[in-house]
Every structure is written in C-alpha cells, then in structure tokens.
ZASE-500905 format. One line per 4 residues: their letters; for each residue x, y, z of N, C-alpha, C, O, CB. Coordinates in steps of 0.05 Angstrom, whole numbers. Glycine has a CB too. Layout:
a	X Y Z X Y Z X Y Z X Y Z X Y Z ~ ...
REM end
This chain:
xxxx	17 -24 0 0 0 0 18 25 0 34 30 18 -19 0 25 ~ 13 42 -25 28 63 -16 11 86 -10 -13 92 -12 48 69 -35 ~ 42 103 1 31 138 12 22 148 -10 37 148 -29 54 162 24 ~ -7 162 -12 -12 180 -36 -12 208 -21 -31 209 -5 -44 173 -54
xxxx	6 234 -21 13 245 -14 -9 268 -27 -9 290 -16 36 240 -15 ~ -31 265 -53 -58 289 -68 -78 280 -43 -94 295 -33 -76 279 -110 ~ -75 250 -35 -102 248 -24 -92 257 3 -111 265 17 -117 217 -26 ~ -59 260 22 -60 268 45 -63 298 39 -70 312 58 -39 258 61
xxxx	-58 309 15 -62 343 15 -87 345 28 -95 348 51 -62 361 -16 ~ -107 339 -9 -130 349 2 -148 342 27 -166 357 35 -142 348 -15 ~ -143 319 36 -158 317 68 -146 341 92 -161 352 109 -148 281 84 ~ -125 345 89 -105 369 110 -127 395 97 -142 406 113 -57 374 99
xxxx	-126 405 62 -140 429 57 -164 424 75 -169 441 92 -146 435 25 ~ -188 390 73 -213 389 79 -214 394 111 -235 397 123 -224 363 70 ~ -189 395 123 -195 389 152 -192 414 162 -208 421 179 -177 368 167 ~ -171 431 152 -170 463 155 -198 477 153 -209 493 168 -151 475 131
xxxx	-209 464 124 -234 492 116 -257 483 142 -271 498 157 -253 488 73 ~ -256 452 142 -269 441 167 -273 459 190 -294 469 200 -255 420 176 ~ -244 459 197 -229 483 224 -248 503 221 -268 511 233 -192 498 219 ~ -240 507 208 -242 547 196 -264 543 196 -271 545 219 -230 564 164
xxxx	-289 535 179 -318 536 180 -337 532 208 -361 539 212 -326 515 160 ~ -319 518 228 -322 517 241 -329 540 262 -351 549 268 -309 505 240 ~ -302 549 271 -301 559 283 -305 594 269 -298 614 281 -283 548 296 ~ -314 594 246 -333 620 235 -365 628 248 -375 646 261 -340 612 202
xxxx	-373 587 228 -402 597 225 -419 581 251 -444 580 252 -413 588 191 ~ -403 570 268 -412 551 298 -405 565 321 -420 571 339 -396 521 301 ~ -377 571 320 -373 576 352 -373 603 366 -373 608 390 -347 566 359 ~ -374 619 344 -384 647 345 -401 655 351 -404 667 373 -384 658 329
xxxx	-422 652 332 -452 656 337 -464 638 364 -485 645 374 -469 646 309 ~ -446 612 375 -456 594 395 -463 609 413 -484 613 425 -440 575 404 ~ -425 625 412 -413 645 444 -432 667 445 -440 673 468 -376 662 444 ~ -444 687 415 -452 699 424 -488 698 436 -497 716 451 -441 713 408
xxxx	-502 679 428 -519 665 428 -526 661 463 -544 670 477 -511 642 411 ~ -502 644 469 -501 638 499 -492 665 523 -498 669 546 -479 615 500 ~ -474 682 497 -477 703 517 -502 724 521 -505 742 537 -455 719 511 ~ -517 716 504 -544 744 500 -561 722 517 -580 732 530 -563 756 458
xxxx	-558 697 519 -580 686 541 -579 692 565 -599 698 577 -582 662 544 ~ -545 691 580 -535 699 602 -542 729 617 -545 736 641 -510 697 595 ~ -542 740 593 -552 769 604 -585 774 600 -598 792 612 -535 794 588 ~ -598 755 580 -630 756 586 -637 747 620 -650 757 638 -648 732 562
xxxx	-621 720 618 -617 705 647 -618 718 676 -632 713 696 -591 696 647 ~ -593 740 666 -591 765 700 -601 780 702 -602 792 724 -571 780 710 ~ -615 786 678 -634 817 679 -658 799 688 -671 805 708 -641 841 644 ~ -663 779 677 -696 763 698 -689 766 718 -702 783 730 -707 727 698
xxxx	-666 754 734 -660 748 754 -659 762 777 -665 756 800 -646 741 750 ~ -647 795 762 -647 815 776 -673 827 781 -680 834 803 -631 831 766 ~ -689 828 759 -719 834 764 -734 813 788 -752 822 802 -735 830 733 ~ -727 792 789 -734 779 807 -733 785 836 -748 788 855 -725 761 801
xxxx	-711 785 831 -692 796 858 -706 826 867 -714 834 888 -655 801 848 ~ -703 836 845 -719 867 844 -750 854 865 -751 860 889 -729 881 799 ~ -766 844 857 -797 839 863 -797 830 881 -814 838 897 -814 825 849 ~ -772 804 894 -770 786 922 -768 814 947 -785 816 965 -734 760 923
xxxx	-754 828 945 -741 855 959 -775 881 965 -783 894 985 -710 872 929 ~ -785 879 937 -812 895 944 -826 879 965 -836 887 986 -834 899 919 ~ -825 855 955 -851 843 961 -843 838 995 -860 836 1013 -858 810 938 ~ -807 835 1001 -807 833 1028 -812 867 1043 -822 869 1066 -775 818 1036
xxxx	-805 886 1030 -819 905 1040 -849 908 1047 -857 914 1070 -813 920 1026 ~ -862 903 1024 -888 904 1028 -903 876 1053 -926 871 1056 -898 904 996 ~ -884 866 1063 -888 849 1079 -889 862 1109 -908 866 1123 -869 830 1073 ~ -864 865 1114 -859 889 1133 -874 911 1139 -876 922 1161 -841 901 1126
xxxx	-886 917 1117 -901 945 1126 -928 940 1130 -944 955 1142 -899 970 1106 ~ -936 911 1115 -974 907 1128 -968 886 1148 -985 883 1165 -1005 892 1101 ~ -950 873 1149 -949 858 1174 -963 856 1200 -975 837 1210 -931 863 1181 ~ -959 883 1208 -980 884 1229 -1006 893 1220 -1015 899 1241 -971 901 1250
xxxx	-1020 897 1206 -1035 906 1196 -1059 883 1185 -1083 885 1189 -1021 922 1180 ~ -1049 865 1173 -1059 838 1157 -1044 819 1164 -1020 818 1165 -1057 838 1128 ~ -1055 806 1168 -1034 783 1179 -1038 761 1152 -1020 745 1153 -1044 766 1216 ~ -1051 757 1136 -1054 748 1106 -1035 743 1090 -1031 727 1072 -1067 764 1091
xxxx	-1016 769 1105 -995 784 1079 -980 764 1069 -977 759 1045 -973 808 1088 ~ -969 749 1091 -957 724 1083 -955 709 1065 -934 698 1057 -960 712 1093 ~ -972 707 1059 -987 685 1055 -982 690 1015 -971 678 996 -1024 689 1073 ~ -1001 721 1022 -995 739 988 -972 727 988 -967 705 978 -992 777 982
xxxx	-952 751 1004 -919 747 991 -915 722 981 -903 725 960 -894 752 1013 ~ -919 696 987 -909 675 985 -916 664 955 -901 654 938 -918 660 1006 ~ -948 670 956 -957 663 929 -946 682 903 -950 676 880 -988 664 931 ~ -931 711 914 -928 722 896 -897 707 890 -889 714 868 -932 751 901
xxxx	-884 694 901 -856 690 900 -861 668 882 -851 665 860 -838 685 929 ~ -883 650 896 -875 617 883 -884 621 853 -878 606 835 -895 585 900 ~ -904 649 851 -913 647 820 -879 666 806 -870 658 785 -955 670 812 ~ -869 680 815 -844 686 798 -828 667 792 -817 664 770 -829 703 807
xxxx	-822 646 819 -809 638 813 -813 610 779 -801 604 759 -802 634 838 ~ -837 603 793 -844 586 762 -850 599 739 -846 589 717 -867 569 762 ~ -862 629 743 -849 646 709 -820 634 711 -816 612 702 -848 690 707 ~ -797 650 724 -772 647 726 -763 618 700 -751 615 678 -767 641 762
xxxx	-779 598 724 -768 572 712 -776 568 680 -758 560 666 -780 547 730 ~ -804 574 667 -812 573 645 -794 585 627 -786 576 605 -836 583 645 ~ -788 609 639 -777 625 612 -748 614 620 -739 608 598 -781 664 610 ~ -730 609 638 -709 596 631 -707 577 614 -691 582 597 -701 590 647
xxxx	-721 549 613 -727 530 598 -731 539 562 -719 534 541 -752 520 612 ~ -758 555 572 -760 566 536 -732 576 523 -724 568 501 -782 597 533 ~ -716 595 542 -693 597 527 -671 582 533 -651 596 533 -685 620 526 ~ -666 560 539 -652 544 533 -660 522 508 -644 513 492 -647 535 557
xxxx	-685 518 509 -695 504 490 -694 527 458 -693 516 435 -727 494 503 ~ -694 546 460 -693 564 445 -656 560 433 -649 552 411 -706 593 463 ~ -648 563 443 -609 565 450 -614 537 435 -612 541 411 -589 564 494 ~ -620 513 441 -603 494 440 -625 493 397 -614 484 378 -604 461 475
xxxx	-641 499 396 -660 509 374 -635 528 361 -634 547 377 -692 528 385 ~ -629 529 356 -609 559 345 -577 547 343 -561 554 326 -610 591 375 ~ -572 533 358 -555 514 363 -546 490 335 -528 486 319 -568 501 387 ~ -571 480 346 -570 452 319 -584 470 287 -578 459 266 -601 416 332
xxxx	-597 492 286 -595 499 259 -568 506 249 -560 498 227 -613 520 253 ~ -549 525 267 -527 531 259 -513 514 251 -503 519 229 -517 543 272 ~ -507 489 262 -490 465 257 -501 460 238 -490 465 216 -487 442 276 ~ -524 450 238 -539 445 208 -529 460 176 -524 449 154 -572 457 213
xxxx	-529 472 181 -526 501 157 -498 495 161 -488 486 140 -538 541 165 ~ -479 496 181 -442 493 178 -438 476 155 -427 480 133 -424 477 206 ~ -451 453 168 -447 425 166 -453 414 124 -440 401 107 -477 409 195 ~ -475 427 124 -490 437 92 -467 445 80 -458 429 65 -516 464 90
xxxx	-451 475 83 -436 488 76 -406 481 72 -392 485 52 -440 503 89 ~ -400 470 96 -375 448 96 -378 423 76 -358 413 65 -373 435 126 ~ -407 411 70 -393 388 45 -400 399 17 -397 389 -5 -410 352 44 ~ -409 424 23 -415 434 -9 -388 442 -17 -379 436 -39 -439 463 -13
xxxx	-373 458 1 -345 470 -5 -331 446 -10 -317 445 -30 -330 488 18 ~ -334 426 6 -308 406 3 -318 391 -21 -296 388 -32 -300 384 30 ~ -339 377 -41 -345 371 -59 -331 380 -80 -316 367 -96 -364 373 -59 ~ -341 419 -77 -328 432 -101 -306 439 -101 -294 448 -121 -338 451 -109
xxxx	-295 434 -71 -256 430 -72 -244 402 -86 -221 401 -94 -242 428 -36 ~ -259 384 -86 -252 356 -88 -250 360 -134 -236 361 -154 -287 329 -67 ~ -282 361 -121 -277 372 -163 -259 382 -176 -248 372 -196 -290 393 -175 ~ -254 410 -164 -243 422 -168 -208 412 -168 -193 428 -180 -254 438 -156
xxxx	-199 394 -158 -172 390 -154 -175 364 -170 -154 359 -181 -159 389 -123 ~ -198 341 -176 -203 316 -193 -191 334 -225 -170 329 -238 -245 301 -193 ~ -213 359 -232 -206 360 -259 -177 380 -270 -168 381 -293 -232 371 -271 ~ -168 392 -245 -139 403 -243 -119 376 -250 -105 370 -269 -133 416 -208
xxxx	-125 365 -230 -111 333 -236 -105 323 -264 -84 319 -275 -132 311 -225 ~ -136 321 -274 -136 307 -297 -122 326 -323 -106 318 -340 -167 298 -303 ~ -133 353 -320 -120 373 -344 -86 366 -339 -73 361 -360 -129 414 -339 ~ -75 366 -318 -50 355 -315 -35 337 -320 -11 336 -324 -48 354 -302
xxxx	-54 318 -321 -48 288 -337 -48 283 -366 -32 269 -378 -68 270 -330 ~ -73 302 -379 -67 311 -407 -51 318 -418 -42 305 -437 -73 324 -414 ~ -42 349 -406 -22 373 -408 13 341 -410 33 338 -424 -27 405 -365 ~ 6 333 -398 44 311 -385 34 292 -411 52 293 -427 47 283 -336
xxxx	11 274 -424 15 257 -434 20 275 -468 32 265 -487 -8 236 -427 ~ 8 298 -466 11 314 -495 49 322 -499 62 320 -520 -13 350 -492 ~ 57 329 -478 84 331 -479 98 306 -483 117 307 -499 92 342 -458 ~ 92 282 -471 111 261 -479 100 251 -505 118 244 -520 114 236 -457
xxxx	78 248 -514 67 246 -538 86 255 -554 99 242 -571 42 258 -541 ~ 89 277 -549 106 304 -573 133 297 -572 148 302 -592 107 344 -563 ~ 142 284 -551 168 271 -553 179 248 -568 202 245 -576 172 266 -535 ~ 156 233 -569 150 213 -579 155 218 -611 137 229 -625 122 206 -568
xxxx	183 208 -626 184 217 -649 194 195 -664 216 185 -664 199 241 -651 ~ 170 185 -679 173 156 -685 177 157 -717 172 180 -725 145 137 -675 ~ 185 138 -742 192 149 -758 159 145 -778 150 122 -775 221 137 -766 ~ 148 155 -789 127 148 -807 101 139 -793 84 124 -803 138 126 -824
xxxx	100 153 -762 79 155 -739 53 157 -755 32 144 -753 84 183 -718 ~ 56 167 -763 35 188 -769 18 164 -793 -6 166 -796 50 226 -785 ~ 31 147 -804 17 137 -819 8 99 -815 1 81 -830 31 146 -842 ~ 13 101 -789 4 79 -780 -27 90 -772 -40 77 -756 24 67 -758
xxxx	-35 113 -781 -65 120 -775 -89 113 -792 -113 115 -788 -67 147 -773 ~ -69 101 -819 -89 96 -843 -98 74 -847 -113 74 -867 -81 100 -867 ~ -95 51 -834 -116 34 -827 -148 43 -812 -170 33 -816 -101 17 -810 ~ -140 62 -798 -159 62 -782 -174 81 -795 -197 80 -787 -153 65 -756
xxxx	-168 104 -815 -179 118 -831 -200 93 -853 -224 91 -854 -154 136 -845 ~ -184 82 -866 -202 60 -881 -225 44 -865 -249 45 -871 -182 37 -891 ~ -219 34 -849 -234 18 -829 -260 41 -831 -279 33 -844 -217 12 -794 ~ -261 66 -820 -284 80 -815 -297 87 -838 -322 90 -837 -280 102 -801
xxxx	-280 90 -862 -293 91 -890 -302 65 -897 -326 69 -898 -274 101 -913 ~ -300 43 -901 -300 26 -910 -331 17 -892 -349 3 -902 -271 12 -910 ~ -333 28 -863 -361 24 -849 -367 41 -860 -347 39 -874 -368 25 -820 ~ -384 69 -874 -409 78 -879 -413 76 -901 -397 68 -918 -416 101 -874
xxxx	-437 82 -903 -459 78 -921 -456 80 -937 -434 91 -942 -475 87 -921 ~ -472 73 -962 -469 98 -990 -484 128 -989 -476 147 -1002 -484 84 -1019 ~ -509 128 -971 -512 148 -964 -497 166 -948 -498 190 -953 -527 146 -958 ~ -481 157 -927 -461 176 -918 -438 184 -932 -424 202 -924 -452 168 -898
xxxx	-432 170 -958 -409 170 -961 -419 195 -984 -405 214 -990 -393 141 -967 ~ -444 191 -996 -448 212 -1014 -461 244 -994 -467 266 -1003 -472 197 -1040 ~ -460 238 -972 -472 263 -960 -443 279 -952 -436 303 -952 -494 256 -932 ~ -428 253 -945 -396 266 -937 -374 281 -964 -353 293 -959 -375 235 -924
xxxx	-384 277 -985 -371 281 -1006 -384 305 -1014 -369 318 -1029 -370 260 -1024 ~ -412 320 -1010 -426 336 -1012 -436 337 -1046 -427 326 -1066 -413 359 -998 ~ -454 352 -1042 -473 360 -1070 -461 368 -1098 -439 378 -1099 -491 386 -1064 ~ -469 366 -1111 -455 381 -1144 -449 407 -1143 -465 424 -1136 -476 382 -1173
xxxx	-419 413 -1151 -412 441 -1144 -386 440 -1146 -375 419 -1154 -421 453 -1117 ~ -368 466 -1137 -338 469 -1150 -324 443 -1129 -316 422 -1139 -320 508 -1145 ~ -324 449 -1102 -320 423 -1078 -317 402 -1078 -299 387 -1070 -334 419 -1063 ~ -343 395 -1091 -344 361 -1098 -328 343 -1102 -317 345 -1124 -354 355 -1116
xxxx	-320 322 -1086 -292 305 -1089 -273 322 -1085 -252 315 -1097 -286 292 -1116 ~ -272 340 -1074 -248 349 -1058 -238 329 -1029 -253 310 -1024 -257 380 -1047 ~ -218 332 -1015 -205 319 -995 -182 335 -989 -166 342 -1006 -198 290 -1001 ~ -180 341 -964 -154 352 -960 -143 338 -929 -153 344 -907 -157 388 -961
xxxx	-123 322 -933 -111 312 -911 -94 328 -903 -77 339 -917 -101 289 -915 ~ -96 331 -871 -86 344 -857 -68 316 -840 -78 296 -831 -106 364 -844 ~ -33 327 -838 -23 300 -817 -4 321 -793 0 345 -793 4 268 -839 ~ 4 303 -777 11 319 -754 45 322 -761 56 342 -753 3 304 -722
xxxx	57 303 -774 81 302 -788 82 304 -826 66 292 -839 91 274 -778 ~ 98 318 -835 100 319 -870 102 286 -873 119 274 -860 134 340 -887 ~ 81 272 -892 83 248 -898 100 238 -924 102 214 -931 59 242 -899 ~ 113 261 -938 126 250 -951 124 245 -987 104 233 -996 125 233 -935
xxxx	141 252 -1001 125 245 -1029 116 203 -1037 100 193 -1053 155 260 -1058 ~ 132 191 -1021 127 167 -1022 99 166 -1008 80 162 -1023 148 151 -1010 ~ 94 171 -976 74 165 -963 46 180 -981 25 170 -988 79 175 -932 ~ 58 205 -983 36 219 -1009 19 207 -1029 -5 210 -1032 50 234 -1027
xxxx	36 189 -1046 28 181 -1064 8 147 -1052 -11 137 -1065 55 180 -1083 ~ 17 141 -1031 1 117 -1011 -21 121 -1009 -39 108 -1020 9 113 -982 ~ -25 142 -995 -49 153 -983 -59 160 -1005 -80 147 -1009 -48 175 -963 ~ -53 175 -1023 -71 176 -1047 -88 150 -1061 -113 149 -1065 -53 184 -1066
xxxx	-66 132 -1067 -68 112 -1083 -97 97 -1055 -120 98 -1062 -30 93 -1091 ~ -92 91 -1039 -111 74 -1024 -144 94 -1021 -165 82 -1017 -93 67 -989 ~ -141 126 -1024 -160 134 -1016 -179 136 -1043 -204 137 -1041 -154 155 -1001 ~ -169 136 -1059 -186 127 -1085 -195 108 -1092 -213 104 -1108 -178 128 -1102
xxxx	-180 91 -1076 -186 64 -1075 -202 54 -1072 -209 37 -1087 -179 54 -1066 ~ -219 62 -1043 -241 68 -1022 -268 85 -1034 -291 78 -1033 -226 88 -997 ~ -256 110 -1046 -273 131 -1055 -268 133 -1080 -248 147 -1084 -270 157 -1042 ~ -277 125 -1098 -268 136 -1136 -283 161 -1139 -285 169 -1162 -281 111 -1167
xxxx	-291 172 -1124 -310 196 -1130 -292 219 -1120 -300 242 -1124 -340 195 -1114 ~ -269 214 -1108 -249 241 -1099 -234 248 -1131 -227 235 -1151 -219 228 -1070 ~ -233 272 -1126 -219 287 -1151 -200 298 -1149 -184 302 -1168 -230 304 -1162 ~ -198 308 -1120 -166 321 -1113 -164 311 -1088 -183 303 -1075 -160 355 -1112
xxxx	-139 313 -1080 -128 302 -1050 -106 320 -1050 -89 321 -1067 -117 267 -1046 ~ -109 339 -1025 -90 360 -1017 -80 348 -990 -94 334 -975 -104 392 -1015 ~ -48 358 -985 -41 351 -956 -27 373 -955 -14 388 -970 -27 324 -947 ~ -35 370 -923 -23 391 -900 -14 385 -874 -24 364 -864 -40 409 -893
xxxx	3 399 -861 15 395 -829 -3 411 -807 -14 433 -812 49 407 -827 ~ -3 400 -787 -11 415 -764 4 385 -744 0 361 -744 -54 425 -761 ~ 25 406 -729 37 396 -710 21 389 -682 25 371 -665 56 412 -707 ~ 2 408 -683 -25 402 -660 -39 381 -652 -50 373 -631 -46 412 -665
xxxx	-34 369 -686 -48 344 -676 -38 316 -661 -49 295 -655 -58 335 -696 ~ -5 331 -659 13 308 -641 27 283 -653 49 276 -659 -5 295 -620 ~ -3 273 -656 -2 250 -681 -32 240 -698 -55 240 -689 9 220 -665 ~ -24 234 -721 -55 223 -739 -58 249 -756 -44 269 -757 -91 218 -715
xxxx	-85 242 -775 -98 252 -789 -117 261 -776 -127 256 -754 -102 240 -805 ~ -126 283 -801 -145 290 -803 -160 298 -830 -151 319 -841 -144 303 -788 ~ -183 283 -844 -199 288 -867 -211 302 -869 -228 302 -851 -210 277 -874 ~ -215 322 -887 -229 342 -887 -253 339 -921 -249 352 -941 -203 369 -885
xxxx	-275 321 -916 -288 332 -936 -310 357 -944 -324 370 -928 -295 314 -939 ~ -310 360 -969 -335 382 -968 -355 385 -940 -355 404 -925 -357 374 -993 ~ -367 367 -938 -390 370 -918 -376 348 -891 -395 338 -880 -425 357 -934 ~ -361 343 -885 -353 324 -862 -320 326 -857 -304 333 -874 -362 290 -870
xxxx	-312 317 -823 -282 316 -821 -283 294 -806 -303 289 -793 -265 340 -810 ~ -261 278 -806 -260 259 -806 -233 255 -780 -211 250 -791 -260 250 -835 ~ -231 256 -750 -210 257 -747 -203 243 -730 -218 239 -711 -204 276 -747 ~ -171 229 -734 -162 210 -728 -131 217 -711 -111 207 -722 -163 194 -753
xxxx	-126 230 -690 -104 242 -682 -109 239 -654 -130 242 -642 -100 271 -692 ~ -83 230 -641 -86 227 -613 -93 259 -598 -106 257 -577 -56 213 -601 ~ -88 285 -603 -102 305 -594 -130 296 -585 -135 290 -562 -102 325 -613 ~ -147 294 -604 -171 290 -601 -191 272 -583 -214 274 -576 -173 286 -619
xxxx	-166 250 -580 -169 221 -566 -155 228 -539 -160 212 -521 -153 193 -582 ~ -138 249 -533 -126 259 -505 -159 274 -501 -171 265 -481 -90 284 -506 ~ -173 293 -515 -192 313 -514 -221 298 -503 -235 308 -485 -193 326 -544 ~ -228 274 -516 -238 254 -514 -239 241 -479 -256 239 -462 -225 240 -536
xxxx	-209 231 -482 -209 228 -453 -215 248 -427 -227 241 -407 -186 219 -450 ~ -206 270 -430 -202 286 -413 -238 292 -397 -245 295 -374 -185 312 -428 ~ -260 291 -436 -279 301 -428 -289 280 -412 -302 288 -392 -295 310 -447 ~ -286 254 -414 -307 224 -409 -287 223 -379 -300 209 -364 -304 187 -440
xxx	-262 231 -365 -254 242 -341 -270 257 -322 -276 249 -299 -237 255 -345 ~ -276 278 -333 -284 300 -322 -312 300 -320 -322 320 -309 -275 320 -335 ~ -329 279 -330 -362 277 -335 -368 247 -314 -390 237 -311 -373 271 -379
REM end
C-alpha cells in the first residue's frame, strides 16, 4: 500500500476549511448566542430579585396590619419563581434550537465547499495528466507515426454507407470530391502518393487530394471533406479522454 501524498493534501486542505468553517459559522454565533442568554438570564433574575425585595418590603409594612400578607408574599414569590423557571427553559430550548440549525447550515456548507474543492482538484488533476501525456506524446518521435493512422482511416470509410459517403462528399458544385488531408508530421512524397493511391481506392469519386501539417495534432490525421471531417489524431483522443474524465 502506498503513501498518496494528493489524497493526504487534500484531506489536511478538507480538515483546515473544516477548522475554519467551524469555528466561523458555529462557535461564534454559539458564544454569542449563549452570551445574550446569560444576560436575558440576569436581567430576569435581577428583576426577580428586584420583586422578592418589594414584596419583602411590602411584607414588613402590612405585617402588622394583615396578617394574610404572608401568605400573598409567598404566592407572589412561588408564581415568579415558576415564570422564572418557564422562561429559563423556553430559552434554553430556544439556545439549543439555534444551536443545531447553525451546525446544520455549517455542516450543509462544509460538504458543499469540500465537494467543489474535491472537483475542483479531480479536474486540475486530470488537465494535468493531459497537459504531461501531450508533452511526452510530442516527444514521442517515431519514424512514419503518423501513418500507421491509415488503417484506421479505411476501417471508418470502408463502415459507412453509401448514403453517408455521398452526403460526406457533398452536392454538385466546385468542392465536390475534394479531400484535404491534414497529418501531424510531412508524410512525404512516397507516403503521399500511398495515401492517395488507397484513398481512391475506397472513394473513386475524390478528384483532388491536398495535404497539410498541423503539429497540434501530435499524431494522426485528419480528413477534411466538403461536408464532413473525419478525425483521427491522438489530440482528439487525449480531448476525448479528458472530457469522459471529467463527466
């Protein structure tokens, strides 16, 4: 088993933003949350305290007067105190309500980021893997590369139709039976005359056959008829891959 040193990155990036989201969108709002209860908490409390203090005044002063009073004061205490208790409860139940949405929403936010971090570094990855196999490709300098592609050019002609083949050759007009091969290397007046000779071979309806270079294409052809192109070049097949990667 070996160390994959992308997959220890990105878990260290996932565990950081983790951190960090954390302690943004949770422990902040927790503290301040718990601190605004604390002080709803002492201001009851003090009001309480405030009313225990009247109410022992007002005890004192009908005392002799009513002897009942007692009795009030008491009922006035035991009913604060169970307001007291209600509304503590409500806001703690409230707190711990406020609590688990926040985590909720972190928690949401944290795998949406790390998804589109994950993506985001899968198709970095892969364009990278492209970008390295297009370079050694290009290194790759083999003699007459380029025309080990014409089997596979025939093969795809030799499958369609006669209707494709007359839709690919296009309508009556100056065009018609035109072809212009494009290769990624100069093929040569020998290979020239190959490719000629076999593509008439295939098609008796071509009238000219033009060639051209484009180094872009790494390696292979590419056909160019009136109405169709035809292309056979590892570019395309790196392009190919990259998309059926990335999907």
């Amino acid at each position: 088993m070996s160390f994959s040193w992308s997959t220890f990155a990105l878990q260290a990036i996932n565990f950081l933003v983790l951190v960090w989201l954390l302690r943004r969108f949770l422990l902040k709002p927790v503290q301040a949350i718990v601190a605004r209860r604390k002080g709803e908490i002492s201001r009851a409390l003090a009001e309480a305290t405030a009313a225990r203090e009247q109410a022992e005044a007002s005890r004192k002063d009908f005392e002799l007067r009513q002897g009942g009073i007692e009795a009030e004061r008491q009922h006035i205490i035991e009913k604060a105190r169970i307001d007291l208790e209600s509304e503590h409860s409500k806001m703690l139940e409230a707190a711990r309500a406020d609590v688990e949405n926040i985590k909720s929403a972190a928690l949401k936010q944290i795998n949406e980021e790390r998804d589109a971090a994950a993506r985001e570094v899968f198709e970095c990855s892969v364009q990278m893997a492209i970008r390295l196999s297009e370079t050694l490709l290009r290194d790759l300098k083999l003699p007459h590369l380029d025309d080990l592609f014409l089997p596979r050019v025939l093969d795809h002609i030799d499958g369609l139709s006669s209707h494709e083949r007359a839709a690919m050759l296009g309508r009556d007009g100056r065009d018609r039976g035109r072809l212009a091969v494009t290769t990624a290397h100069a093929l040569g007046p020998e290979l020239e005359r190959k490719w000629e000779a076999v593509l008439h071979e295939r098609i008796s309806e071509l009238k000219e056959i033009s060639f051209a270079t484009d180094e872009g294409l790494i390696a292979g052809a590419e056909l160019r008829f009136p109405n169709a192109v035809l292309r056979f070049s590892w570019r395309d097949s790196l392009a190919a891959a990259q998309r059926e990667l990335i999907s």
